[in-house]
N, C-alpha and C positions, 0 to 999 in steps of 0.2 A: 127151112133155115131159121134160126133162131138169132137173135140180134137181139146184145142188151148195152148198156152204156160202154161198160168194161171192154167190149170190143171194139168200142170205137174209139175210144180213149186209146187204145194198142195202137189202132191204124193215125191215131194223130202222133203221138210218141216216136213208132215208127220213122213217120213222113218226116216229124220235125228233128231227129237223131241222124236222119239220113239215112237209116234203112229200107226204107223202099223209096219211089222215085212219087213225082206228083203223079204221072200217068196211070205208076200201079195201084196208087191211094183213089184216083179217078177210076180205074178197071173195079176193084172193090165195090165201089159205091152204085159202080154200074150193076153189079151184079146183084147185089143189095134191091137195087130198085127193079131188076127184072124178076125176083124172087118176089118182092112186094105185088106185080102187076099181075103174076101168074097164081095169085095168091098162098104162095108157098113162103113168107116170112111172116112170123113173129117177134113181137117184142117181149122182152124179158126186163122189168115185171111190165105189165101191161099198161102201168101209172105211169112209164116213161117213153111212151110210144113218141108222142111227140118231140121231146127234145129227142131222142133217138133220130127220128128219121129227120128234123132239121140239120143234125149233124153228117147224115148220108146225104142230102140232097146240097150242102156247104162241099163237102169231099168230091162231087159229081161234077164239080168246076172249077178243082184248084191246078187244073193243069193248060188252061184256059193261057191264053197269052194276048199282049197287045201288038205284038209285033215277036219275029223269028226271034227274037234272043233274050225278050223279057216277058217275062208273066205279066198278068192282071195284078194278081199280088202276091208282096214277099214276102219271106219266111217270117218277118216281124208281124204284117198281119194277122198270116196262118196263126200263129201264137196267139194273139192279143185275143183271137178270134175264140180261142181254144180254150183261154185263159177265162173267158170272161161267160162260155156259156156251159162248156164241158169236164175244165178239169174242176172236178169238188169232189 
């Protein structure tokens, strides 16, 4: 599997547009990281492996909640979050 920023920039876009849900942004990132463990991902270019995978292991909790009917954090977070490390 191959993973470079531009893909993950899609799944925050996505999430934040309202096309997929936080669980399926969470399933992503999951898979993300069992491709990483099975040594089956790369990053694309290799200069951004790091903020790449900070941004999968950020996605691997955003559907996380503090109670049945609110998240951990909200869609303003998600943003600010997105804003400040990934969209450039």
């Amino acid at each position: 599997m191959k993973l470079s920023l531009s893909d993950v920039k899609e799944v925050f876009r996505e999430l934040l547009d309202g096309q997929i849900t936080r669980e399926q942004a969470e399933n992503w990132a999951e898979l993300c990281m069992k491709a990483f463990d099975l040594g089956d991902l790369t990053f694309e270019p290799r200069t951004d492996e790091e903020l790449i995978w900070k941004a999968v292991v950020y996605l691997s909790g955003v559907a996380m909640k503090v109670s049945p009917n609110e998240y951990m954090e909200d869609d303003k977070g998600i943003r600010e979050e997105f804003d400040s490390h990934w969209n450039r």
